[in-house]
C-alpha positions in Angstrom: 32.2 -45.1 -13.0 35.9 -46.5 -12.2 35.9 -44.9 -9.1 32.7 -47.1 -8.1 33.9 -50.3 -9.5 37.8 -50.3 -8.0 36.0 -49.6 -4.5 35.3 -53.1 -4.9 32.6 -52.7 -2.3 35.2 -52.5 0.3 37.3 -55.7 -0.9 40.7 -55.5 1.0 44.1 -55.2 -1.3 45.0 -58.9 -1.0 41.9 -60.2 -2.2 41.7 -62.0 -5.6 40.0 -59.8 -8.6 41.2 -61.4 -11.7 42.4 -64.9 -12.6 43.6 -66.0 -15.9 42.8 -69.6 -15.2 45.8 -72.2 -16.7 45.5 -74.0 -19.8 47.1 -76.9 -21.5 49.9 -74.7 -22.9 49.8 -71.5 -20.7 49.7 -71.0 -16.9 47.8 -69.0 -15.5 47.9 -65.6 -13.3 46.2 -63.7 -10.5 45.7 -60.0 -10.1 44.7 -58.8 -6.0 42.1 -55.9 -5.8 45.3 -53.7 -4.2 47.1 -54.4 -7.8 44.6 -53.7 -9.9 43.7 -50.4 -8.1 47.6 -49.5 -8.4 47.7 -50.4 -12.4 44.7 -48.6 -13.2 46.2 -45.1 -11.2 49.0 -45.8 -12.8 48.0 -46.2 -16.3 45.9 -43.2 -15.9 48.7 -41.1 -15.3 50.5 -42.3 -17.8 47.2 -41.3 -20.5 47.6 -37.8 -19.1 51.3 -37.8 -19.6 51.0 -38.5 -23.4 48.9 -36.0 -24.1 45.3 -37.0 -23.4 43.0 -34.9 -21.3 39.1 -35.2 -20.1 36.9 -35.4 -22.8 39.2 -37.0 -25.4 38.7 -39.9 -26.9 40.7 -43.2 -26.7 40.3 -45.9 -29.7 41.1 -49.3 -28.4 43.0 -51.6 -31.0 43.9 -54.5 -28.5 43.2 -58.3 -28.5 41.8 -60.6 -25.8 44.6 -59.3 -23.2 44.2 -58.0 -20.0 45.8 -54.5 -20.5 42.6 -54.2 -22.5 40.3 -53.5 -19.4 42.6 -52.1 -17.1 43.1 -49.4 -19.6 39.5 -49.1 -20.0 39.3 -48.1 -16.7 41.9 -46.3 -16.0 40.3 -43.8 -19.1 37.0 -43.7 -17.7 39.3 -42.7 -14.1 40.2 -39.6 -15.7 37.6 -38.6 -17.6 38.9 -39.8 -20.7 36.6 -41.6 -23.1 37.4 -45.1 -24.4 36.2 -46.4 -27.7 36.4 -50.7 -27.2 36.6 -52.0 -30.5 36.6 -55.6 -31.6 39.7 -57.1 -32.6 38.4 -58.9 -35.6 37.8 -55.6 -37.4 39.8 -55.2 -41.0 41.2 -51.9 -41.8 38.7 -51.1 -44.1 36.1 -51.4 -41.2 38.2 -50.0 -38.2 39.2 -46.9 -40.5 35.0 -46.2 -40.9 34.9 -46.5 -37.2 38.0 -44.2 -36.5 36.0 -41.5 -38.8 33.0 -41.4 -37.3 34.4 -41.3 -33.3 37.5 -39.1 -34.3 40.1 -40.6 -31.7 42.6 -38.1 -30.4 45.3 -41.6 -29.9 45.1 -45.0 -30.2 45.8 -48.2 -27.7 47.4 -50.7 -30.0 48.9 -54.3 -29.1 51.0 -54.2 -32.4 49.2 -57.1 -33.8 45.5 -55.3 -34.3 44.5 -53.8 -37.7 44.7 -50.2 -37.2 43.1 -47.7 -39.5 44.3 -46.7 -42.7 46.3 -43.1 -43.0 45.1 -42.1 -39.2 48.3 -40.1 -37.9 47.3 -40.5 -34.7 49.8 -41.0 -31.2 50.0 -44.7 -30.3 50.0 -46.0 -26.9 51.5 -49.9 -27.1 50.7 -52.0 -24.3 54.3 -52.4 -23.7 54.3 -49.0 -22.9 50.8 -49.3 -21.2 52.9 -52.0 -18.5 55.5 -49.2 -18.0 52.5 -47.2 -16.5 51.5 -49.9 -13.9 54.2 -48.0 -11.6 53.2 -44.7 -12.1 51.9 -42.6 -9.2 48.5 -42.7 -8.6 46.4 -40.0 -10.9 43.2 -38.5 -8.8 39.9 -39.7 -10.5 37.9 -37.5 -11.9 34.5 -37.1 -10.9 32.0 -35.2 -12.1 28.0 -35.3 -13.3 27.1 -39.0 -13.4 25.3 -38.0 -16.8 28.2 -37.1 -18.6 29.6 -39.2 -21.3 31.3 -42.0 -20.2 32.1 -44.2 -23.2 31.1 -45.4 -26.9 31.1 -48.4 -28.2 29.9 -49.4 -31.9 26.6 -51.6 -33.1 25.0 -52.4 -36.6 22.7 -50.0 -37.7 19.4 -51.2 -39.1 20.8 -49.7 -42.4 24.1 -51.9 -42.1 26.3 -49.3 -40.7 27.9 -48.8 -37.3 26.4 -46.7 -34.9 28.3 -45.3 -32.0 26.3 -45.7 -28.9 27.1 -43.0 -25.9 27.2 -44.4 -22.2 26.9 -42.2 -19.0 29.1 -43.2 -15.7 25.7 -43.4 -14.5 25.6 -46.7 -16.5 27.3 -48.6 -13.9 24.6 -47.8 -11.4 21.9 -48.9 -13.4 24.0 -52.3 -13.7 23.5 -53.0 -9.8 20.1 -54.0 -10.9 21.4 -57.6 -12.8 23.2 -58.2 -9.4 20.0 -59.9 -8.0 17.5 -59.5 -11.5 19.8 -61.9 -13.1 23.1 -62.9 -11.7 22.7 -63.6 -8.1 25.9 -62.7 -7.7 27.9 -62.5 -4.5 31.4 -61.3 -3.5 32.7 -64.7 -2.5 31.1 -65.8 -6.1 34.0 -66.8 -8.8 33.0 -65.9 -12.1 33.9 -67.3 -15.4 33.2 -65.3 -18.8 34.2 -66.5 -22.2 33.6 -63.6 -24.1 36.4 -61.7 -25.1 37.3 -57.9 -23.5 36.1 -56.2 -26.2 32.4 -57.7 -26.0 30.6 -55.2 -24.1 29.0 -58.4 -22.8 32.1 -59.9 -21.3 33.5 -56.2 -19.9 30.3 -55.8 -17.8 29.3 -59.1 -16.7 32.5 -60.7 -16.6 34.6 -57.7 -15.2 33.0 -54.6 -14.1 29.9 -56.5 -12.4 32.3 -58.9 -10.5 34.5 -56.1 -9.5 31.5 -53.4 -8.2 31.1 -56.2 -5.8 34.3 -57.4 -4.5 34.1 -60.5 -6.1 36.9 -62.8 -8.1 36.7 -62.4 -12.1 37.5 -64.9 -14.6 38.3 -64.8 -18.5 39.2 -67.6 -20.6 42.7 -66.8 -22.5 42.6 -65.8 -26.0 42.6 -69.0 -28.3 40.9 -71.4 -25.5 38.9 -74.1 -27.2 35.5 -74.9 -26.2 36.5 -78.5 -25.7 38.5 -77.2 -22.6 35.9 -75.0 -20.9 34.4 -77.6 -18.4 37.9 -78.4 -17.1 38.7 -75.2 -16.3 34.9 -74.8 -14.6 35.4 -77.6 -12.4 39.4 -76.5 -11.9 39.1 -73.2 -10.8 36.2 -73.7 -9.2 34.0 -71.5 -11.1 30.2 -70.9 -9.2 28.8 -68.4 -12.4 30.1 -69.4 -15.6 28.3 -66.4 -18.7 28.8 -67.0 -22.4 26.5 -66.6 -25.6 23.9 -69.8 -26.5 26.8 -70.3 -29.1 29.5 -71.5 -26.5 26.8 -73.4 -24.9 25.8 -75.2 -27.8 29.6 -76.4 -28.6 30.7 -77.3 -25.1 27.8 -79.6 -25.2 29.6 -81.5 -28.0 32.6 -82.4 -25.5 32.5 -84.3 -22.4 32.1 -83.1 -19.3 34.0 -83.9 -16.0 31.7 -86.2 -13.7 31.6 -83.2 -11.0 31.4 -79.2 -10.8 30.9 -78.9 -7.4 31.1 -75.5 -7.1 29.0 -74.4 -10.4 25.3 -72.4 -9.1 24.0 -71.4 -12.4 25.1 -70.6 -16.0 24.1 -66.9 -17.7 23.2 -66.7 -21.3 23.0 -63.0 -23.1 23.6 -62.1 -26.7 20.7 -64.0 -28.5 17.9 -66.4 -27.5 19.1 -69.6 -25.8 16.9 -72.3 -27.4 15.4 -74.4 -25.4 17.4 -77.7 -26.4 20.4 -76.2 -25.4 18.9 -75.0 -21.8 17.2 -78.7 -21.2 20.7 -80.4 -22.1 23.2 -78.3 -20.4 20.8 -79.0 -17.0 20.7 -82.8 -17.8 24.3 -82.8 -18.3 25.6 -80.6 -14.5 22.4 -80.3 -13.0 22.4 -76.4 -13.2 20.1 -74.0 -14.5 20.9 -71.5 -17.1 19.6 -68.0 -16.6 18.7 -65.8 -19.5 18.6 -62.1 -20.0 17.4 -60.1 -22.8 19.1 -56.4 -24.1 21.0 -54.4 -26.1 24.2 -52.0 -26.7 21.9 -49.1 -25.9 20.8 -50.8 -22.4 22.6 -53.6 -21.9 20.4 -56.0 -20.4 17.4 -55.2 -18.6 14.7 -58.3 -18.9 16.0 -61.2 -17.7 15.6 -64.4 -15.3 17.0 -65.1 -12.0 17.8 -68.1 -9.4 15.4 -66.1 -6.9 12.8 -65.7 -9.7 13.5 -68.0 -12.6 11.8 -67.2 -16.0 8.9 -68.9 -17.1 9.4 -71.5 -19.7 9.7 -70.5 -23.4 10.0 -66.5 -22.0 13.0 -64.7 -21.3 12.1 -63.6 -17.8 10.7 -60.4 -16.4 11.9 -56.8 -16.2 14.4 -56.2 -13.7 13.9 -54.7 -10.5 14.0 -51.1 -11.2 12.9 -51.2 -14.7 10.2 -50.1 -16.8 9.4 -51.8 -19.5 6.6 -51.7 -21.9 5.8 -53.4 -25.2 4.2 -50.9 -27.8 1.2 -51.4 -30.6 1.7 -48.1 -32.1 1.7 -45.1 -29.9 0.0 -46.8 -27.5 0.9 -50.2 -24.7 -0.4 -53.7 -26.2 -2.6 -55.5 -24.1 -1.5 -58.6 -22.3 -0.1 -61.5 -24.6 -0.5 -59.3 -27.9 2.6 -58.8 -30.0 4.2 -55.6 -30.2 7.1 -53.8 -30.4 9.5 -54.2 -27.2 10.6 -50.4 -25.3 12.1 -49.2 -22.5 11.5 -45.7 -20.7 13.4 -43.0 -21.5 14.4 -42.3 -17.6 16.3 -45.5 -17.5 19.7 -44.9 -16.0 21.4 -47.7 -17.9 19.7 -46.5 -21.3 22.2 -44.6 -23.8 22.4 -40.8 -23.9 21.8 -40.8 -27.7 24.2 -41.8 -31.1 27.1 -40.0 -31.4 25.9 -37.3 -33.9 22.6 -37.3 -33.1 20.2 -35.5 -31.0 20.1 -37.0 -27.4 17.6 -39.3 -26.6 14.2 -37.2 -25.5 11.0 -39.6 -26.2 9.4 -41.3 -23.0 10.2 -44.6 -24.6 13.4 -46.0 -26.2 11.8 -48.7 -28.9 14.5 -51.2 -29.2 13.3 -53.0 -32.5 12.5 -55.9 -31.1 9.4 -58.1 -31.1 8.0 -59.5 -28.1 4.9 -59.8 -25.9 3.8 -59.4 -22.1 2.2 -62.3 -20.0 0.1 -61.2 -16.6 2.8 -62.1 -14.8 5.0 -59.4 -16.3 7.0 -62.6 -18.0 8.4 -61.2 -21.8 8.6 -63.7 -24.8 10.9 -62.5 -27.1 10.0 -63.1 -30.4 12.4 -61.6 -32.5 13.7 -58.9 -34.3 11.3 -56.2 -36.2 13.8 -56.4 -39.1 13.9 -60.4 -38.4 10.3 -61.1 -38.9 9.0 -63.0 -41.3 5.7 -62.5 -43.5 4.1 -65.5 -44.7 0.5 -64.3 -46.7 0.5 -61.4 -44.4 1.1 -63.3 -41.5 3.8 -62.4 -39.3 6.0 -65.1 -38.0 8.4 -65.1 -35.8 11.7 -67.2 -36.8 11.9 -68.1 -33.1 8.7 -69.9 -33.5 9.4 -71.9 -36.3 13.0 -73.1 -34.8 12.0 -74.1 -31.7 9.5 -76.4 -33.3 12.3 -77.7 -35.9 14.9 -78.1 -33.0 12.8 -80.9 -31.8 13.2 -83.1 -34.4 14.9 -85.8 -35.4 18.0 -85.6 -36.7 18.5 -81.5 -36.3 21.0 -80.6 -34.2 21.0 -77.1 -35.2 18.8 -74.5 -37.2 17.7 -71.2 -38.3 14.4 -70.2 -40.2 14.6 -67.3 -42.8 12.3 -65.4 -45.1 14.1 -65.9 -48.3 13.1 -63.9 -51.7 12.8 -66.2 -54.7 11.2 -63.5 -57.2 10.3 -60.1 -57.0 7.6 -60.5 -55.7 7.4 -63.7 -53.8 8.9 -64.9 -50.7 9.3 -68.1 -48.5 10.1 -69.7 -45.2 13.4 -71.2 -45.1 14.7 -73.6 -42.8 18.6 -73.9 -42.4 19.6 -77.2 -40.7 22.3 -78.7 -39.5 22.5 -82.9 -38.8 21.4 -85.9 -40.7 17.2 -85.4 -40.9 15.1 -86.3 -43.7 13.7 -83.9 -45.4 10.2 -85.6 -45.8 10.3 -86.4 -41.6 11.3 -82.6 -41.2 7.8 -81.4 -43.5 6.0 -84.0 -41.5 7.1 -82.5 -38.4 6.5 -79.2 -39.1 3.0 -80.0 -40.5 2.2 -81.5 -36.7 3.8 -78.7 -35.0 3.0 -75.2 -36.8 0.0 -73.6 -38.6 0.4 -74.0 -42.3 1.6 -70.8 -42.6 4.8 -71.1 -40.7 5.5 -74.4 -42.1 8.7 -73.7 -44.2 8.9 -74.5 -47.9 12.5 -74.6 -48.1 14.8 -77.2 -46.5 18.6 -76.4 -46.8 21.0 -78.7 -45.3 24.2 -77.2 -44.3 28.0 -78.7 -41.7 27.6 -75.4 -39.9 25.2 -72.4 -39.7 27.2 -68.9 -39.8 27.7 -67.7 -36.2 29.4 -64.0 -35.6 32.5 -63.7 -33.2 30.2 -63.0 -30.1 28.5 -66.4 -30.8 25.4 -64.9 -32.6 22.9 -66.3 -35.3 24.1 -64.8 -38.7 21.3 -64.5 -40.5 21.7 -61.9 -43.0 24.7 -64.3 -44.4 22.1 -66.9 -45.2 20.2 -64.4 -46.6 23.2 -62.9 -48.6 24.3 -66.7 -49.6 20.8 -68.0 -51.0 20.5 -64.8 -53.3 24.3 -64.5 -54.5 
């Protein structure tokens, strides 16, 4: 895998690969493709020298820095397996996490929570920088189908899962290079995830970098408010973010030109609608969507060559087989049903670590959507997410994208909420200065009874996660405590 991506696609040494555009108290920096190849040989050699071998594992305890994916690769160069980690994790959390992957050292910044009583070798980034002028380690290559990395998602049952990635996974991405990107080498691409979102490490990094193209990451501690300056500054043609970002860089002004900005990306959640129609009134650009998961990144998605249908969230990419499920067997055209992706996928997982590897000719992702003719996917949710309303499944997505559109909602999120035993209601969480009598008289002219909420809960923010997505489970949490 880091073999693949520092080949750059044949980009020469002196070309740009990373920028860390300049902010209002920081300048910036620039990283050539001939540097970052010598950092990442370097820093592999200096793994080995500690200690580490192929097949170890590597926890990663570093913030938003850029020692964060060079050591990634330079990991995955030698066979070694790296363990990203987010660097909002307590020690309470990071310690369950260093249980379950059982680490043989740990990449710490100095400032990360580690875990509790671990007695595990550190490796400090200063000493990471000291590795940058190493000589060069030989990758090591081997089956593409061996493990490659793990990184941690929620469980359905609330706790982490560690998700196994082959070095095949990087081949499968080549697929979002056209599906969903359009992405060229001379493309400059801004991310504003942070290093340890899987999301930001492939899109914003690895993607750019298979291709020979410059990368882009907002420094830690950014503010929204300054993201369109630094667009139209460092001339930035793909900008990618979570509908989160989006939604607050919309509150901020916008410079009167970004001249070189093609297209937005959007991953992490579903973008509503609002926040697509707004951001292309306010540059003129269209944001492209895709839809996936830890376990396959992204595989459904729209594209500037084939832009998704409105209200869907695109088609399958090229290469992909995709299939939504009622039951055992595939639903028929524009019927709900459970949302899947073959087994032979090369981008899919190899399993959970602990668990038997994946073997089934279909990976159900737990996610609700449904299939148009065309092939277009409408998302409508998650399985868990679903809401029942007299034995009626609704979709939240359904009954916020009717609520967005009125009056006085700037921002909201529909929940089933259990008020007894044995009775439960539709929610509506908003955010903005709407009536509550003009909202039920909305949603009485824009849903079936049945998905009309009975609840109307004004709140100054709705709960977001650090990757920008929808918290629901706290509003659930909040209305019963």
């Amino acid at each position: 895998m880091a073999a693949y991506v520092l080949a750059g696609a044949g980009a020469p040494d002196g070309r740009i690969a990373f920028e860390l555009p300049a902010t209002r108290t920081a300048p910036g920096s620039t990283i050539s493709y001939g540097t970052l190849r010598t950092h990442v040989r370097g820093i592999a050699t200096g793994l080995l020298s500690h200690g580490l071998r192929p097949g170890d594992r590597l926890l990663f305890r570093l913030g938003n820095r850029l020692e964060f994916p060079l050591a990634y690769l330079a990991a995955l160069y030698v066979g070694i397996i790296p363990v990203p980690t987010s660097a909002q994790l307590t020690e309470t959390e990071v310690t369950a996490l260093c249980d379950i992957c059982q680490p043989q050292a740990i990449l710490t910044d100095g400032s990360t929570a580690l875990p509790l009583r671990h007695g595990l070798p550190l490796i400090t980034t200063n000493r990471l920088r000291e590795m940058h002028a190493l000589p060069p380690a030989p990758p090591v290559m081997g089956d593409p189908n061996r493990l490659a990395y793990i990184i941690f998602t929620s469980g359905t049952s609330g706790a982490p899962r560690g998700v196994c990635h082959a070095h095949r996974a990087i081949w499968a991405r080549r697929m979002m290079h056209h599906g969903w990107y359009g992405l060229t080498e001379n493309d400059r691409m801004l991310h504003a995830g942070a290093f340890n979102w899987t999301y930001t490490l492939g899109t914003g990094l690895m993607d750019p970098w298979s291709i020979g193209a410059t990368a882009l990451v907002t420094p830690e501690g950014t503010p929204v408010s300054e993201l369109p300056a630094i667009m139209a500054q460092n001339r930035i043609s793909i900008f990618a973010a979570a509908p989160g970002v989006y939604r607050q860089m919309l509150r901020h002004p916008f410079p009167d030109k970004l001249p070189a900005l093609r297209h937005g990306l959007s991953a992490g959640e579903q973008l509503p609608a609002p926040i697509r129609h707004a951001w292309e009134q306010t540059t003129g650009t269209a944001i492209h969507e895709a839809l996936g998961m830890s376990e396959c990144s992204t595989f459904i998605s729209g594209s500037p060559a084939h832009p998704a249908p409105e209200g869907s969230s695109g088609r399958p990419q090229p290469g992909r087989r995709v299939a939504i499920l009622d039951g055992d067997r595939v639903a028929d055209v524009d019927m709900p049903g459970e949302l899947a992706v073959a087994g032979s996928d090369p981008g899919l997982m190899l399993g959970y670590l602990g668990a038997q590897p994946l073997s089934q000719n279909w990976f159900r992702t737990g996610d609700m959507a449904q299939m148009a003719a065309d092939g277009a996917v409408t998302y409508l949710g998650r399985a868990d997410d679903m809401m029942n309303a007299g034995g009626y499944r609704v979709s939240p997505l359904e009954v916020e994208a009717a609520l967005s559109r009125a009056d006085g909602v700037t921002a909201c999120a529909a929940v089933e909420l259990q008020t007894s035993p044995d009775t439960s209601l539709i929610a509506l969480y908003y955010v903005g200065d709407g009536d509550e009598h003009a909202l039920r008289a909305h949603a009485q002219e824009k849903l079936a009874r049945y998905k009309q909420p009975r609840l109307y809960i004004r709140l100054a923010d709705l709960p977001y996660g650090a990757n920008g997505k929808l918290n629901r489970r706290a509003l659930r949490d909040s209305y019963e405590a």
